[in-house]
PDB file of the backbone (N, CA, C, O) and the ligand in Angstrom, with CONECT records:
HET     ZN  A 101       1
ATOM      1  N   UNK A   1       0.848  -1.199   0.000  1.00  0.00           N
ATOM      2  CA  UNK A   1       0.000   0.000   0.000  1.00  0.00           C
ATOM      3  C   UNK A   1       0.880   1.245   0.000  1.00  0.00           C
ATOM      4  O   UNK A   1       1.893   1.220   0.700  1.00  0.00           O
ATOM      5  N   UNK A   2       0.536   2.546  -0.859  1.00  0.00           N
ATOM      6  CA  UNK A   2       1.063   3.271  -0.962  1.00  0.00           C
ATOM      7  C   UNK A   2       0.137   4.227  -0.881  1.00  0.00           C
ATOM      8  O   UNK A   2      -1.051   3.966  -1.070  1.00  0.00           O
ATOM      9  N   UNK A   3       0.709   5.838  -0.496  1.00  0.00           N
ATOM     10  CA  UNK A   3       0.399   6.835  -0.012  1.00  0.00           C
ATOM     11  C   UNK A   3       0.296   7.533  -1.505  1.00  0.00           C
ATOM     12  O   UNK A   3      -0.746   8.168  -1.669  1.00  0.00           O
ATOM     13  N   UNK A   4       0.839   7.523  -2.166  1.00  0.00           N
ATOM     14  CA  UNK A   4       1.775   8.478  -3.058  1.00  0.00           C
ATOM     15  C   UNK A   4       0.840   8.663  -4.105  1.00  0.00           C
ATOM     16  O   UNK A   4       1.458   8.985  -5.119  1.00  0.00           O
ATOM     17  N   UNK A   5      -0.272   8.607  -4.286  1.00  0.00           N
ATOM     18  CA  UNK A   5      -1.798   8.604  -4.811  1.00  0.00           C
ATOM     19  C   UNK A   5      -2.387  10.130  -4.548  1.00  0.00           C
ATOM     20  O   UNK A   5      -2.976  10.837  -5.366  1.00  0.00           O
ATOM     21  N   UNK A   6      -2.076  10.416  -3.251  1.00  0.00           N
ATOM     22  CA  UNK A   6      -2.832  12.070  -2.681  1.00  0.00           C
ATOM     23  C   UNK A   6      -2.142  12.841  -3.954  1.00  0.00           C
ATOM     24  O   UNK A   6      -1.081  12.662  -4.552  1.00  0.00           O
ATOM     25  N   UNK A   7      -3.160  13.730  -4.093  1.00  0.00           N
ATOM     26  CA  UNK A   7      -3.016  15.017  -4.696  1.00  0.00           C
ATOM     27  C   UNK A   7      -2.785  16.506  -3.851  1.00  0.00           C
ATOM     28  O   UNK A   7      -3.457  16.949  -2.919  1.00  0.00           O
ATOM     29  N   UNK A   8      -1.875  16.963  -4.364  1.00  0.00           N
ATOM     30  CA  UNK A   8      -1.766  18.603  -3.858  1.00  0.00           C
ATOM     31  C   UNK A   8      -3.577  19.334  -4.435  1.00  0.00           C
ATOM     32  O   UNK A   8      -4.145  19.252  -5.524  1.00  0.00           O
ATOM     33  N   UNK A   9      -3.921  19.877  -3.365  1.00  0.00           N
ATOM     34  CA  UNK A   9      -4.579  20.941  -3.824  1.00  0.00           C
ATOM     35  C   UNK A   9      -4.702  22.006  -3.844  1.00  0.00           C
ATOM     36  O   UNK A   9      -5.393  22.386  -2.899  1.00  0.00           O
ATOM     37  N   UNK A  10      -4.215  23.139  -4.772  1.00  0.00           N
ATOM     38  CA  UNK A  10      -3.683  24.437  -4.612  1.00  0.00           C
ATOM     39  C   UNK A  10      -5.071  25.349  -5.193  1.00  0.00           C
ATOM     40  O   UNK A  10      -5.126  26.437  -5.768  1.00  0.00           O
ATOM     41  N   UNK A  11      -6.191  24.340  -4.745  1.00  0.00           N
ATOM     42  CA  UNK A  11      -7.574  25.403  -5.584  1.00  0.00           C
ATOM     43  C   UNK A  11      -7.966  26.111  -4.103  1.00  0.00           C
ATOM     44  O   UNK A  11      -8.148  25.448  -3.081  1.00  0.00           O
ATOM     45  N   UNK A  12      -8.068  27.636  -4.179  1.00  0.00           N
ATOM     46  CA  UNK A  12      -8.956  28.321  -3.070  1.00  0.00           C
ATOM     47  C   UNK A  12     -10.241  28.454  -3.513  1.00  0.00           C
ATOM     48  O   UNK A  12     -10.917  28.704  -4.511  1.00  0.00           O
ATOM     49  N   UNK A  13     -10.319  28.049  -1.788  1.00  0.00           N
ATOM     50  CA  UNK A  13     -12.060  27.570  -1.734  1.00  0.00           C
ATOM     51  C   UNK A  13     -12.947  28.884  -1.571  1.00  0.00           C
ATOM     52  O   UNK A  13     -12.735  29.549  -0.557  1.00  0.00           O
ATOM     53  N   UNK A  14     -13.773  29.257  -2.332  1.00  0.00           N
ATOM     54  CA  UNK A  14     -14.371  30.197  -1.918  1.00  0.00           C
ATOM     55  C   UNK A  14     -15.125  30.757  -0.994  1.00  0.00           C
ATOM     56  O   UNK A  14     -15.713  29.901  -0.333  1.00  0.00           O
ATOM     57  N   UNK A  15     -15.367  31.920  -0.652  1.00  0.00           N
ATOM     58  CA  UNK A  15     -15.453  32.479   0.793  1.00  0.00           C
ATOM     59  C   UNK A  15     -16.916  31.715   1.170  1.00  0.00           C
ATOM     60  O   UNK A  15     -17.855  31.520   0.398  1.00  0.00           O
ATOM     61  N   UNK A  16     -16.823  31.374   2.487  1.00  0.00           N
ATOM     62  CA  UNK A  16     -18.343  30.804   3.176  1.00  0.00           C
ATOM     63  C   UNK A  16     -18.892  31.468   3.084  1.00  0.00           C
ATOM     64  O   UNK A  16     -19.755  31.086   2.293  1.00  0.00           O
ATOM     65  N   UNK A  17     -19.078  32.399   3.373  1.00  0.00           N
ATOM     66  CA  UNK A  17     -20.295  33.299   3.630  1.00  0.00           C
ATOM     67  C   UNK A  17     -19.773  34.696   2.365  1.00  0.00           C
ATOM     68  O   UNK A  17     -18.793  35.415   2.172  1.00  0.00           O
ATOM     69  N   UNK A  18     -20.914  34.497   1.858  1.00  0.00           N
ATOM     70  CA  UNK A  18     -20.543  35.868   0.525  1.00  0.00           C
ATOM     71  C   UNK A  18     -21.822  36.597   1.063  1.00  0.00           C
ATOM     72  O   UNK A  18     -22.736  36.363   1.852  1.00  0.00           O
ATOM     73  N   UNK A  19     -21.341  37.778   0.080  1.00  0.00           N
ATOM     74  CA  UNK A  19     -21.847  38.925   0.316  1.00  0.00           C
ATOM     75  C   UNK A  19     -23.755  38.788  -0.031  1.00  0.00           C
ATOM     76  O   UNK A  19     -24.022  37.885  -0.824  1.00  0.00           O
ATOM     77  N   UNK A  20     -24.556  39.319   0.320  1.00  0.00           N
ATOM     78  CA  UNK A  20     -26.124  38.665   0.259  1.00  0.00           C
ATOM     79  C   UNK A  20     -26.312  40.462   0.314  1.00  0.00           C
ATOM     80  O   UNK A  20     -25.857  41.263   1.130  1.00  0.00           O
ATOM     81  N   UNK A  21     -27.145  40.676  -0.868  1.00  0.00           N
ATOM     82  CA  UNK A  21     -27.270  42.325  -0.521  1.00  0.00           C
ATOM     83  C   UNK A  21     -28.966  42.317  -0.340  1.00  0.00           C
ATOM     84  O   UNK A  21     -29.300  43.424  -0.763  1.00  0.00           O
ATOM     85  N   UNK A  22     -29.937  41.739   0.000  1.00  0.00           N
ATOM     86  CA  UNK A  22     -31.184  41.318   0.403  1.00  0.00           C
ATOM     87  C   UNK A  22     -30.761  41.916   2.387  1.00  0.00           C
ATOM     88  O   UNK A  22     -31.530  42.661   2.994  1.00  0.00           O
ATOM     89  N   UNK A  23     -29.916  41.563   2.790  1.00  0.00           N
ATOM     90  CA  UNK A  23     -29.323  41.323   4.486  1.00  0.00           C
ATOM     91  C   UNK A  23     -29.283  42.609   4.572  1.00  0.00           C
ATOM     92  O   UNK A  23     -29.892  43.256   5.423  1.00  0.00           O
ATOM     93  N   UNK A  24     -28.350  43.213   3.437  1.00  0.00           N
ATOM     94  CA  UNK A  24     -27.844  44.944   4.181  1.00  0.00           C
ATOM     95  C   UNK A  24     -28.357  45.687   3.367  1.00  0.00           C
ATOM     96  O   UNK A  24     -28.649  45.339   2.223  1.00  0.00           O
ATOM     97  N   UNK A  25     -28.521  46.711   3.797  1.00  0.00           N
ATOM     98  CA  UNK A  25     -28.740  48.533   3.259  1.00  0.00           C
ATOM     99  C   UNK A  25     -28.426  48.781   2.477  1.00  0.00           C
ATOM    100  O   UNK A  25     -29.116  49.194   1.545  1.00  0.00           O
ATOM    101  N   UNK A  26     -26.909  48.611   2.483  1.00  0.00           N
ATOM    102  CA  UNK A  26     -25.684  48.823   1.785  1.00  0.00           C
ATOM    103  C   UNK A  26     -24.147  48.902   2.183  1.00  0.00           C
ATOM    104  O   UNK A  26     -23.778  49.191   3.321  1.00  0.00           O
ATOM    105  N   UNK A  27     -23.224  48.593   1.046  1.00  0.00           N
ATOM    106  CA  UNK A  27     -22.035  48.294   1.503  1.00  0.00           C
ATOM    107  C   UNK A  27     -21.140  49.049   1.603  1.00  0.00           C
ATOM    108  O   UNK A  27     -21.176  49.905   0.719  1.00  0.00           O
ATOM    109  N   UNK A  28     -19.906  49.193   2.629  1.00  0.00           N
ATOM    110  CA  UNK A  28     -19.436  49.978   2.966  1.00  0.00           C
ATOM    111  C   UNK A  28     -17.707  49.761   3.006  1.00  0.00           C
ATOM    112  O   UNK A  28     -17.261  48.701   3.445  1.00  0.00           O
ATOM    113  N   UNK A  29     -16.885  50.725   2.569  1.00  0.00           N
ATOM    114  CA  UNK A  29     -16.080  50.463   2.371  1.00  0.00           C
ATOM    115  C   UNK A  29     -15.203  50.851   3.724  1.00  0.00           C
ATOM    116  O   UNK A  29     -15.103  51.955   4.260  1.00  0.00           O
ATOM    117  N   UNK A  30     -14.515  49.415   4.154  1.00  0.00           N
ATOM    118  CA  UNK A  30     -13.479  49.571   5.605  1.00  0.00           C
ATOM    119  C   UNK A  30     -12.073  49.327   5.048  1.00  0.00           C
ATOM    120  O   UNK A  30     -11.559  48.301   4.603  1.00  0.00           O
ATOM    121  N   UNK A  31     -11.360  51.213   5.284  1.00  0.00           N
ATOM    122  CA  UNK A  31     -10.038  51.183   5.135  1.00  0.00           C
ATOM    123  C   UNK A  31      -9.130  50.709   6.252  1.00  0.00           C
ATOM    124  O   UNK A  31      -7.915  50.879   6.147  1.00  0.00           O
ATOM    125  N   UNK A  32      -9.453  50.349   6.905  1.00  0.00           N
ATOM    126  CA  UNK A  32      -9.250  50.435   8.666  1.00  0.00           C
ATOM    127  C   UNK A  32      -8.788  48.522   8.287  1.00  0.00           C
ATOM    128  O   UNK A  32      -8.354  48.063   9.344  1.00  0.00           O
ATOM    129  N   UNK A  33      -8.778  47.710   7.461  1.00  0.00           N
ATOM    130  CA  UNK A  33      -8.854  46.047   6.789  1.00  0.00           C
ATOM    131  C   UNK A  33      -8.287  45.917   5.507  1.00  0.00           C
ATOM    132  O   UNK A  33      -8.369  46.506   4.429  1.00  0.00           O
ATOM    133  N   UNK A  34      -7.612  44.836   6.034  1.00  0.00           N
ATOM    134  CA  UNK A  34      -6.921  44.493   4.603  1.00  0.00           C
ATOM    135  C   UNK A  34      -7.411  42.814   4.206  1.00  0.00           C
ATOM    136  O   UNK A  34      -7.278  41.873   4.989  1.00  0.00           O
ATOM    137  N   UNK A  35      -7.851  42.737   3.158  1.00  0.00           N
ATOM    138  CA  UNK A  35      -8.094  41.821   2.532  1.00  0.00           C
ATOM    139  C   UNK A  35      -7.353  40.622   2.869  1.00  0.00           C
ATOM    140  O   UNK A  35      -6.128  40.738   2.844  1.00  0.00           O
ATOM    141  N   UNK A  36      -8.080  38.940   3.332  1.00  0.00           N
ATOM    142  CA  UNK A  36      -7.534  38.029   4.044  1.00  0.00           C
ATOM    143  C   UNK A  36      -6.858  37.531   3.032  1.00  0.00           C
ATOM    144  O   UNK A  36      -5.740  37.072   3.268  1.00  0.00           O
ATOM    145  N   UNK A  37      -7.335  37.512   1.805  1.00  0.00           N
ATOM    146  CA  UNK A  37      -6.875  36.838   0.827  1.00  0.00           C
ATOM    147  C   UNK A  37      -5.742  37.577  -0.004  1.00  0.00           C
ATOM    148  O   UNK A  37      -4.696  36.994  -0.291  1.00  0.00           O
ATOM    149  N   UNK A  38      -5.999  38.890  -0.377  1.00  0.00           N
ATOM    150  CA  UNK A  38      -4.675  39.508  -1.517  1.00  0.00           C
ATOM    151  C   UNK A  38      -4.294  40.259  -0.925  1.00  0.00           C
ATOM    152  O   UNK A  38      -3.589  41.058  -1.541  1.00  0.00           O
ATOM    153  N   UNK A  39      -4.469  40.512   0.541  1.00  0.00           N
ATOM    154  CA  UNK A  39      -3.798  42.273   1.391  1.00  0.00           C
ATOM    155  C   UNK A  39      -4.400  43.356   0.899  1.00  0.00           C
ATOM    156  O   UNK A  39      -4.135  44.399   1.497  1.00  0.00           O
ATOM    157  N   UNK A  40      -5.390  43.456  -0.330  1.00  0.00           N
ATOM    158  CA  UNK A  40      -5.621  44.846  -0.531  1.00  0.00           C
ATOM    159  C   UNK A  40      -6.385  45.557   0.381  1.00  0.00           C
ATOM    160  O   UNK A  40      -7.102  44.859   1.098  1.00  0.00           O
ATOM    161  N   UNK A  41      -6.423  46.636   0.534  1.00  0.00           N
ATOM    162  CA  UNK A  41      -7.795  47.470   1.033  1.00  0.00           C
ATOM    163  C   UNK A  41      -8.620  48.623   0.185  1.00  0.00           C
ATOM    164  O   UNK A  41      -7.904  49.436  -0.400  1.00  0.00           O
ATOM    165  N   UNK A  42     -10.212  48.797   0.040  1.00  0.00           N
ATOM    166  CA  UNK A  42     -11.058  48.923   1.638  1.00  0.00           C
ATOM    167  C   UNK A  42     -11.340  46.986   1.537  1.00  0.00           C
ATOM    168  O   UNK A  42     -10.954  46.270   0.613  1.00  0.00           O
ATOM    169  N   UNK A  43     -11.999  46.599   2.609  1.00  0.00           N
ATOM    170  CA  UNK A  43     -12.812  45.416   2.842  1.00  0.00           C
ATOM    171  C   UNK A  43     -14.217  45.874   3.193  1.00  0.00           C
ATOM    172  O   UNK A  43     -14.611  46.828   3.863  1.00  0.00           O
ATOM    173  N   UNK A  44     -14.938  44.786   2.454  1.00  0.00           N
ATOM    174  CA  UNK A  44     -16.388  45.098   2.494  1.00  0.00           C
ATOM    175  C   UNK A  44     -16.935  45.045   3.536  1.00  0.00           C
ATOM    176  O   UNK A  44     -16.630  44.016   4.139  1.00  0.00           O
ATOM    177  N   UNK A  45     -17.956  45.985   4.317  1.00  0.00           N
ATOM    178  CA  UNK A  45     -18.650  45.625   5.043  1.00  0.00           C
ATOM    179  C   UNK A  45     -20.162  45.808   4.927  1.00  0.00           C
ATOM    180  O   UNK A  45     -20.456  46.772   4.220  1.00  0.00           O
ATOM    181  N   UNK A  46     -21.214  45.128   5.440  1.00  0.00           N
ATOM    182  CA  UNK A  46     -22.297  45.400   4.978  1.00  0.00           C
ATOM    183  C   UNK A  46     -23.245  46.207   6.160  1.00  0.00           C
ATOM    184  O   UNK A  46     -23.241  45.810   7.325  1.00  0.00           O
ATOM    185  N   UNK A  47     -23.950  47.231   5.778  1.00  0.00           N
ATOM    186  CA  UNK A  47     -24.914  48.606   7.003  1.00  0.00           C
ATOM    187  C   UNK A  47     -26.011  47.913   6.297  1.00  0.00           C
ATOM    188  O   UNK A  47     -26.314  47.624   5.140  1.00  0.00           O
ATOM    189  N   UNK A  48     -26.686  47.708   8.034  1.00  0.00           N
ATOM    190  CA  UNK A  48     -28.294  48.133   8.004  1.00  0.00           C
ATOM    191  C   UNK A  48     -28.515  48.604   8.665  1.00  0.00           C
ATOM    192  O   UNK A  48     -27.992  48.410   9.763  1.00  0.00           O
ATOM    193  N   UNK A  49     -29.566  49.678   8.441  1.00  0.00           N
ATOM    194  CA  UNK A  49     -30.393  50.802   9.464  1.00  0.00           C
ATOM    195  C   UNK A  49     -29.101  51.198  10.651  1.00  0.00           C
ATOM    196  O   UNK A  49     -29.211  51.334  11.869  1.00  0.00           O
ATOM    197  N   UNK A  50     -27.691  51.335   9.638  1.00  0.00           N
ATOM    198  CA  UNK A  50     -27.123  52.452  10.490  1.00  0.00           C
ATOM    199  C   UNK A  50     -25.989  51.628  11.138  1.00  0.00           C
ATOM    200  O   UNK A  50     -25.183  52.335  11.744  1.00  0.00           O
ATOM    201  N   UNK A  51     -25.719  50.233  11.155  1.00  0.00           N
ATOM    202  CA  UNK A  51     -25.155  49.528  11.921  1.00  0.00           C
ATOM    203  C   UNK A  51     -24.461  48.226  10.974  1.00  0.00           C
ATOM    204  O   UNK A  51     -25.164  47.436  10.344  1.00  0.00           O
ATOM    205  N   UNK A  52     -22.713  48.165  11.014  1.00  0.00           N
ATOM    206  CA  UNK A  52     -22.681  47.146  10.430  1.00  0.00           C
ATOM    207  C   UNK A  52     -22.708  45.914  10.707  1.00  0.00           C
ATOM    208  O   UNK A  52     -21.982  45.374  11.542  1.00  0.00           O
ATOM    209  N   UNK A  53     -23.829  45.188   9.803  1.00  0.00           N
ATOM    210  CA  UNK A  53     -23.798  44.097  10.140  1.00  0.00           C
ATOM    211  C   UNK A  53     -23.059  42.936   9.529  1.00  0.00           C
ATOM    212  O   UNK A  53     -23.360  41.809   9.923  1.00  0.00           O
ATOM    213  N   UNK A  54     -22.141  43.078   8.628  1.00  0.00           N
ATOM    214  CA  UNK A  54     -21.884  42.559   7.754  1.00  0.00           C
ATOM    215  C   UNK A  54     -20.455  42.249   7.089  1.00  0.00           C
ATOM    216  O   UNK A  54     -20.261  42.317   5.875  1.00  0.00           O
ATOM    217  N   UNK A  55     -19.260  41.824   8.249  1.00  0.00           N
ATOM    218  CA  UNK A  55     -17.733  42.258   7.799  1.00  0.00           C
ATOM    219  C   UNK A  55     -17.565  40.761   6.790  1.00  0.00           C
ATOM    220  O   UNK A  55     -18.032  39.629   6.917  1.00  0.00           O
ATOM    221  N   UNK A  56     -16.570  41.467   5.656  1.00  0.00           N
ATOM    222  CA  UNK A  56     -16.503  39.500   4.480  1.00  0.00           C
ATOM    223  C   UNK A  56     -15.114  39.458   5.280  1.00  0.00           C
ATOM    224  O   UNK A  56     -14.583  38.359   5.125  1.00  0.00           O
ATOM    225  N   UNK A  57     -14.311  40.389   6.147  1.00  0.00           N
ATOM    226  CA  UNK A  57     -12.687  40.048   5.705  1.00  0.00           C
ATOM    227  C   UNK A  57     -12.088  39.920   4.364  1.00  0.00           C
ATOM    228  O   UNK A  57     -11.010  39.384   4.109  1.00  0.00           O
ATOM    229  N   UNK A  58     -12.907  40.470   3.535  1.00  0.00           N
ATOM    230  CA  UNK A  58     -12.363  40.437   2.077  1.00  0.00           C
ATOM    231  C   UNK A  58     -12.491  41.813   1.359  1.00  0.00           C
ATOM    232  O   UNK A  58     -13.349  42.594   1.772  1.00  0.00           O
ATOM    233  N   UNK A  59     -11.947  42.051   0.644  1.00  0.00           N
ATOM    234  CA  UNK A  59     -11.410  43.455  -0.480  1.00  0.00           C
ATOM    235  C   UNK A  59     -12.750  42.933  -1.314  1.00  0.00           C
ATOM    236  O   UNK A  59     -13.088  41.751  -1.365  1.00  0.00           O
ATOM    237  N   UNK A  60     -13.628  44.307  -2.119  1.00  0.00           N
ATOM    238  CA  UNK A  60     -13.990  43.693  -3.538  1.00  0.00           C
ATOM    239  C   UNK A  60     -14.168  42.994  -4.241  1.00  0.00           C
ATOM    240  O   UNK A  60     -15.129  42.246  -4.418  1.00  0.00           O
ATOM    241  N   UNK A  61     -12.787  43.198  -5.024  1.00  0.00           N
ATOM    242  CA  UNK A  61     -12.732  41.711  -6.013  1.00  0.00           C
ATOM    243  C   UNK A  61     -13.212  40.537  -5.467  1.00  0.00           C
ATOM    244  O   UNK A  61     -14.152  39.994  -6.046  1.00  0.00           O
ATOM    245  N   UNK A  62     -12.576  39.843  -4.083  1.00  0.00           N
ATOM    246  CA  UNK A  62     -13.044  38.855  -3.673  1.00  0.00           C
ATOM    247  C   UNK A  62     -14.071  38.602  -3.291  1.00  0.00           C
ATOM    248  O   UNK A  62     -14.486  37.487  -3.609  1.00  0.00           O
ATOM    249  N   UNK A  63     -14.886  39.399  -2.523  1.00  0.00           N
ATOM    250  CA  UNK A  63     -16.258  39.199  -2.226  1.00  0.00           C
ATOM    251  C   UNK A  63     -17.512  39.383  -3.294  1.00  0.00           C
ATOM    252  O   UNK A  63     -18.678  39.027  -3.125  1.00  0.00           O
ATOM    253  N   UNK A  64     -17.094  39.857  -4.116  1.00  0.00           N
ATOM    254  CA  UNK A  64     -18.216  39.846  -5.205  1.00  0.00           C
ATOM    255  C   UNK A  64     -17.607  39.284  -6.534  1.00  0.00           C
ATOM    256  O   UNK A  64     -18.446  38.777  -7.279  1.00  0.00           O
ATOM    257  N   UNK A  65     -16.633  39.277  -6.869  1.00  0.00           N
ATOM    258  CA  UNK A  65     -15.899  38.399  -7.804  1.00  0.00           C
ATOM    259  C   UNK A  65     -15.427  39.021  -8.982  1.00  0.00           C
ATOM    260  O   UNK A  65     -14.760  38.416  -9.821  1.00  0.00           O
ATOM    261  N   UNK A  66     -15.849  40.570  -9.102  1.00  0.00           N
ATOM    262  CA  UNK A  66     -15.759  41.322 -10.650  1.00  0.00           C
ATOM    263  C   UNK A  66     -14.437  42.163 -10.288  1.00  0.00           C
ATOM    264  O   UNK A  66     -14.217  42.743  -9.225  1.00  0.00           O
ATOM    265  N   UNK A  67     -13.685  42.101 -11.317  1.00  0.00           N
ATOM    266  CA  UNK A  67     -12.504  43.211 -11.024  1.00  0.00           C
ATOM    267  C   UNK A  67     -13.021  45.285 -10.253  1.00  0.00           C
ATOM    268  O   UNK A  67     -12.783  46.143  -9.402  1.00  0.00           O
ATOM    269  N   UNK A  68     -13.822  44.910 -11.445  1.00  0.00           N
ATOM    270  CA  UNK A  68     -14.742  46.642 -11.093  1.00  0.00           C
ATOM    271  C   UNK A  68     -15.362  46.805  -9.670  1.00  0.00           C
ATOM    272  O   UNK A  68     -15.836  47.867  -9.267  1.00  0.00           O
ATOM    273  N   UNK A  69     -15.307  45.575  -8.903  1.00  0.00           N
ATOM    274  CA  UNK A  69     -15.659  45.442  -7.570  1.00  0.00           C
ATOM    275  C   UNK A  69     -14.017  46.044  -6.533  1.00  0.00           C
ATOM    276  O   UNK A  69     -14.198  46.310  -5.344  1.00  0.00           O
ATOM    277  N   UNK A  70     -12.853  46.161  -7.014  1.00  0.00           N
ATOM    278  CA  UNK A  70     -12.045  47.075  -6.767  1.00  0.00           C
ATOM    279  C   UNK A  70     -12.668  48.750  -6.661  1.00  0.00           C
ATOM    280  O   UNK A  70     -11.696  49.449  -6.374  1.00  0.00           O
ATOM    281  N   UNK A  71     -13.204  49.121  -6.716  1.00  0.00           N
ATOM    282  CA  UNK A  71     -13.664  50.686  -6.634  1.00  0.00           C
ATOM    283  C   UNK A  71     -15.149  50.636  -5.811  1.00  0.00           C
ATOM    284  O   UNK A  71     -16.202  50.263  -6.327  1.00  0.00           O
ATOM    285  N   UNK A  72     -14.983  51.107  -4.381  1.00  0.00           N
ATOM    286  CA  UNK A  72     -16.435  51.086  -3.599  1.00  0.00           C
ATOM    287  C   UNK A  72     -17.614  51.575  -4.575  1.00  0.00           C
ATOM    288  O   UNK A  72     -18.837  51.435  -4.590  1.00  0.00           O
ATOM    289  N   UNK A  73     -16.935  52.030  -5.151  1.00  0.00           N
ATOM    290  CA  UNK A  73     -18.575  53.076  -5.640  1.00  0.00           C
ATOM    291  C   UNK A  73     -19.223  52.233  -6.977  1.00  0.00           C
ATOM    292  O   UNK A  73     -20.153  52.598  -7.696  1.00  0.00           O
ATOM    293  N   UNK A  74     -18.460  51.055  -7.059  1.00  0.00           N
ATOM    294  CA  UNK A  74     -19.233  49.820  -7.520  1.00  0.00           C
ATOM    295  C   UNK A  74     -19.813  48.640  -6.965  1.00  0.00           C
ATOM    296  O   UNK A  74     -20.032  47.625  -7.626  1.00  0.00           O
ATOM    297  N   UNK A  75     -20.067  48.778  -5.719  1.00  0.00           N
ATOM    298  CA  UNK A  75     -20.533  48.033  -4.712  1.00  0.00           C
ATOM    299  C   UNK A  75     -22.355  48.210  -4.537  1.00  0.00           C
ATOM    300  O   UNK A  75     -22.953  47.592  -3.657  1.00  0.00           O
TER     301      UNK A  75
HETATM  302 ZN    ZN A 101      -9.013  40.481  -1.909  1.00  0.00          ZN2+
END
């Protein structure tokens, strides 16, 4: 019996919990976070009625998946 069968897996798994814009108000950009995955910043967070409820730990791009998701004011 041999081991030597396993595979490397170098695929990232995508985020558990994504962004749901039904939940929040709207999204808000936190410079104050840097992205878990590429270091960038702002990271998304999601406001309702004034309060966030909603941190991804992720930049943009990652939480919504579109490059143009780099610029808050495409959120
Ligand atoms: Zn990112």
């Amino acid at each position: 019996m041999s081991s030597r069968s396993r595979k490397a897996r170098a695929k990232l798994a995508p985020p558990a919990s994504t962004a749901d814009p039904a939940a929040v108000d709207s999204f808000e950009p936190d410079y104050g976070t840097r992205c878990e995955v590429c270091d960038e910043s702002p990271c998304v967070t999601g406001v309702k009625a004034g309060r966030v409820v909603y941190q991804s730990g992720l930049c943009g791009p990652c939480t919504f998946g579109t490059a143009e998701a780099i610029d808050p004011a495409n959120w």
